[in-house]
Every structure is written in structure tokens, then in C-alpha cells.
C-alpha positions as CSV (number, residue, x, y, z in Angstrom):
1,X,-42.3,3.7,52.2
2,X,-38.6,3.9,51.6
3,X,-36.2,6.4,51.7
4,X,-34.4,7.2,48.1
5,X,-32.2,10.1,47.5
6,X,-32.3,11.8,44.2
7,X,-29.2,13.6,42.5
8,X,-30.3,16.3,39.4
9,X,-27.7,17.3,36.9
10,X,-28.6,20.8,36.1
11,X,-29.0,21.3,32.6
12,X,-29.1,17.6,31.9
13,X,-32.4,15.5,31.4
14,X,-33.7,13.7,34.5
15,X,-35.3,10.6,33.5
16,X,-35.0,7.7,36.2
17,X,-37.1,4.5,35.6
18,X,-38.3,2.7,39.4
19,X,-39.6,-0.5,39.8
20,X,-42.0,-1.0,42.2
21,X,-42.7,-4.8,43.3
22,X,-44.6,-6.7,45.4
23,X,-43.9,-8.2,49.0
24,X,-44.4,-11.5,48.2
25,X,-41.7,-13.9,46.4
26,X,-42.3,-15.6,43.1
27,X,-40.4,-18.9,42.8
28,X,-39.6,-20.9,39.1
29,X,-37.4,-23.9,38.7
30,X,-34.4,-23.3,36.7
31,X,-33.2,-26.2,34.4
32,X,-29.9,-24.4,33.3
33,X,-27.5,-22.4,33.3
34,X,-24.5,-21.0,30.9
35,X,-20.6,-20.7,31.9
36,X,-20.6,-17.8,29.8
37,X,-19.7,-14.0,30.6
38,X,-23.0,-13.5,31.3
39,X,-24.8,-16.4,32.9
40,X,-28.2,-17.3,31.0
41,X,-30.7,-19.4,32.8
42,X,-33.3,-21.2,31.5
43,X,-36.6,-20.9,33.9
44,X,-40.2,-22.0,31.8
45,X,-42.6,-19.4,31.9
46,X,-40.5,-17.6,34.5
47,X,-43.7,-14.9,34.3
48,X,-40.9,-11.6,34.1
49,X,-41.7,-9.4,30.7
50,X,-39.1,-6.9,31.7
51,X,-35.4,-6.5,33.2
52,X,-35.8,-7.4,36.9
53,X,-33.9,-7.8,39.6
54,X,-33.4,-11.6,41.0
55,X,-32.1,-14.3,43.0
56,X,-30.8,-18.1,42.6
57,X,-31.1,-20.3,45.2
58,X,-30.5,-23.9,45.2
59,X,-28.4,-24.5,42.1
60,X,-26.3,-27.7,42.4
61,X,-23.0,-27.8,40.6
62,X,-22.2,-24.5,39.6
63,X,-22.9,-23.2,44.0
64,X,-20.8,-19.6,43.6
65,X,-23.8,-18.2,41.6
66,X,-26.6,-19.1,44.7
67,X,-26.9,-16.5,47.1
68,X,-27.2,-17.0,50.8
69,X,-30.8,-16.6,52.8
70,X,-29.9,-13.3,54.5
71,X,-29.3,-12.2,50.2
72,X,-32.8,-12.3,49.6
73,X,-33.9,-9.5,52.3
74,X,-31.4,-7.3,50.6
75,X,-32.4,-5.7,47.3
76,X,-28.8,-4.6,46.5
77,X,-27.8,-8.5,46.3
78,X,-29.7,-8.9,43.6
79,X,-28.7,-9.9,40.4
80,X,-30.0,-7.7,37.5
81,X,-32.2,-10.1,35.4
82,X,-32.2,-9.1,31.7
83,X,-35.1,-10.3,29.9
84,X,-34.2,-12.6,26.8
85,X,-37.8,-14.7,26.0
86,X,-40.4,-16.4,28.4
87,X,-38.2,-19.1,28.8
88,X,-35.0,-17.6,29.7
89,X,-32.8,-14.6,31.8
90,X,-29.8,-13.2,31.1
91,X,-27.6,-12.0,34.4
92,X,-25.1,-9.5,35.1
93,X,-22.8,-11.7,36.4
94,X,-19.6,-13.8,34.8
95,X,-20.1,-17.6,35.3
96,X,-17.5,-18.4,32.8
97,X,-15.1,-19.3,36.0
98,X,-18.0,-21.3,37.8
99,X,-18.2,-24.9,37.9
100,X,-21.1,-26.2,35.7
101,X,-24.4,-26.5,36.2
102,X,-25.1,-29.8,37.8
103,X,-29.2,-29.6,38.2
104,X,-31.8,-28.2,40.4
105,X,-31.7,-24.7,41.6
106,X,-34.7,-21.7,41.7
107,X,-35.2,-18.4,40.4
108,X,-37.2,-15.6,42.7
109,X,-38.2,-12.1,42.5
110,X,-40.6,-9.8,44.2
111,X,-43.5,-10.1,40.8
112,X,-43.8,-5.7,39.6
113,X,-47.5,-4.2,41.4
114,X,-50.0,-3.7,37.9
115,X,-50.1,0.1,37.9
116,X,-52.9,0.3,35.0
117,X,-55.5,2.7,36.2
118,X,-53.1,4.2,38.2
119,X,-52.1,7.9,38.5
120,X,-48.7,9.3,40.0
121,X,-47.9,12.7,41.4
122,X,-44.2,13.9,42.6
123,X,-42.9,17.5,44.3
124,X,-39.6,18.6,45.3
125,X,-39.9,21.8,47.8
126,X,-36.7,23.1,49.4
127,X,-37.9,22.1,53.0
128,X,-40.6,20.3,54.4
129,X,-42.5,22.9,55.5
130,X,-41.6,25.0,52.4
131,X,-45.5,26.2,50.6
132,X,-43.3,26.8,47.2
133,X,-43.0,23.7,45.1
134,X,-39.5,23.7,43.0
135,X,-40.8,21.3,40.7
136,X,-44.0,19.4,40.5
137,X,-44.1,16.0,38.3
138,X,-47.5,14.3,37.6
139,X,-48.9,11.3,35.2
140,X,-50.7,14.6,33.8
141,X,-48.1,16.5,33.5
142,X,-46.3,14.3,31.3
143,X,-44.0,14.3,34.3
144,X,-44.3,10.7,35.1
145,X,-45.5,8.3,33.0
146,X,-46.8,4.5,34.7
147,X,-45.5,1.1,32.9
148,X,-48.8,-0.7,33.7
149,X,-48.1,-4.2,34.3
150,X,-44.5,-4.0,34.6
151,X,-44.5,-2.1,37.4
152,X,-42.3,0.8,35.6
153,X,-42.3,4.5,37.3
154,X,-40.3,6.6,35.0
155,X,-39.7,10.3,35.8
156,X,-38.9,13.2,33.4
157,X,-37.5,16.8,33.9
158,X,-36.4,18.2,30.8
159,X,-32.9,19.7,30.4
160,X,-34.5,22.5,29.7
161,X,-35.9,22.9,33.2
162,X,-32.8,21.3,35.7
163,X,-30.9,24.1,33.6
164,X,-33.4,26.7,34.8
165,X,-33.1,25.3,39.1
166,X,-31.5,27.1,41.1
167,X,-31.3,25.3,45.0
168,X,-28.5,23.3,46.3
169,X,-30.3,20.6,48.0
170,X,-34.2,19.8,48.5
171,X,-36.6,16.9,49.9
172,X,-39.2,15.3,48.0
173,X,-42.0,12.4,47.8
174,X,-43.5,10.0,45.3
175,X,-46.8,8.5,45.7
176,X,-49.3,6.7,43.3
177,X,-52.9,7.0,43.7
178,X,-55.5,4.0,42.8
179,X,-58.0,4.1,40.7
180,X,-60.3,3.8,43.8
181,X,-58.5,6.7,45.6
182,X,-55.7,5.0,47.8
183,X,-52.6,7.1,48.2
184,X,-49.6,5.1,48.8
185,X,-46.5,6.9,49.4
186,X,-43.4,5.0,48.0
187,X,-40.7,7.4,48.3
188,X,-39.0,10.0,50.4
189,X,-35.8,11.9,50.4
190,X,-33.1,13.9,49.6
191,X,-32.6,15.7,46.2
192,X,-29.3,17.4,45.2
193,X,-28.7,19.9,42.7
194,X,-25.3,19.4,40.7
195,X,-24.3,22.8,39.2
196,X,-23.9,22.8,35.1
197,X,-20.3,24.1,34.0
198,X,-20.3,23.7,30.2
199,X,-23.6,26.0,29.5
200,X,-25.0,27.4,26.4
């Protein structure tokens, strides 16, 4: 479980997308990459269908894109991998100052967790121990809706409803359910309620 703190925009749609991955690192051999604005690197059947976060490791010649082994434990040192075909990535960073790509080099990621058959159920209450529930956000619902294979979470609150809360700050959970039952709890935290000023 992680701890994640939410910010809602009252009066403004609330409509995050998470990713949830696995442990375990996926490796592919890269066998190029651009000096462009943003670096594209070739990787054969890198497996991603999706944007994903990523690392480089390895890459000879053009060094200043590969991060360093302490990077990889560190989600937040990941570059954002944009999907542009099975064969290749597009990354949110400028390699047009880098020295060229030489040879070698690997791509990882943590591979999305299959949520088909899945179910998801959210609530923010003002307290822990609070028996109201502020909001309530479920894959029946509509509140939540499940990517499948890519590993997508993506929660809704319409603009509607943030413009009709009324708390400063709250806690909440997220957990998904299996379809034999299990209950893992993926997120925990903090939600904070920014007042609306321009209202109808």
C-alpha cells in the first residue's frame, strides 16, 4: 500500500487516471535512439500498449540519458514513456544536446497488473473513524472504471458533485477486489478540498 494524497477542485471534474504495476522489472534491448526534442527509442516488441513510465540503462554513446541504479527504486526518476508502435517509445526528455547513440543500452518498467475481472471500490470520510462517507466511488457506480490489461484505474466525480462538497480536508482509500475475493488495498491518504470562486 502507498500513501497518495488527493487534491479536489470544487466545482471542477475529478478524473485522475493511476497506474498500477507490478513488482517485478521487464527488460528490452534498445537499438536506438533519436537526438531529437523528444528522444524516441526503438525497443522490438517492447510489450507496453500504453504511456508508461520507464528507465534506460546501459546506453553507450549518448550516457546523459541512462539513469543511475539508485533511479530505478524511485518512481519519480522515471521517464514518462509515450507509446508510438510496438516497436518504439517516445520520451519526455530533450536528447537534442546528447551525444549520439553509440549502441547497446536497455529499456525497463514495472509490466501494468491485468485488472480484467476486477472490481474497484473508493470512499473519502472526513476522519478515520468518521461512519458518514463524503463520497463513495465504485466500478458500479460508474465511479471508477478498470483499464483491464493496461493496468489503468481512472476515477470520476463530476463537477457537478465537487461543486456540491463542503469539507476542507478528508482521508480516503482505494482498493481493488479479485475476481476470487482478494482485497488489496493500494492507496491511502489525504484529500483536500479547494474552494470554487467563479460559480454559477
Amino acid at each position: 500500500m502507498s500513501d497518495y494524497n488527493f487534491e479536489i477542485k470544487q466545482g471542477a471534474t475529478f478524473n485522475p487516471t493511476l497506474k498500477y504495476s507490478q513488482p517485478q522489472l521487464v527488460v528490452k534491448v534498445i537499438t536506438g535512439i533519436t537526438k531529437s526534442g523528444q528522444a524516441v527509442v526503438t525497443v522490438a516488441a517492447h510489450g507496453l500498449t500504453i504511456d508508461w513510465p520507464v528507465w534506460i540503462v546501459g546506453v553507450t554513446g549518448m550516457t546523459q540519458i541512462n539513469h543511475r541504479s539508485e533511479d530505478l527504486q524511485v518512481a519519480g526518476k522515471a521517464y514518462y514513456g509515450y507509446y508510438v508502435s510496438s516497436s518504439s517509445i517516445r520520451l519526455n526528455v530533450d536528447s537534442s544536446r546528447f551525444s549520439a547513440y553509440t549502441s547497446g543500452g536497455e529499456l525497463l518498467y514495472h509490466p501494468p497488473v491485468d485488472l480484467t475481472s476486477f472490481t474497484a471500490r473508493m470512499q473519502i470520510r472526513s476522519d478515520i473513524d468518521a461512519t458518514d462517507t463524503l463520497v463513495s466511488l465504485t466500478t458500479e457506480n460508474g465511479g471508477i472504471t478498470l483499464g483491464a490489461a493496461a493496468g489503468t484505474i481512472a476515477l470520476l466525480i463530476s463537477a457537478t458533485a465537487t461543486a456540491a462538497l463542503d469539507f476542507t480536508s478528508a482521508v480516503y482509500d482505494l482498493e481493488v477486489v479479485s475476481a476470487a475475493g482478494v482485497v488489496t488495498r493500494l492507496l491511502s491518504g489525504a484529500v483536500t478540498l479547494v474552494p470554487e470562486v467563479t460559480r454559477a
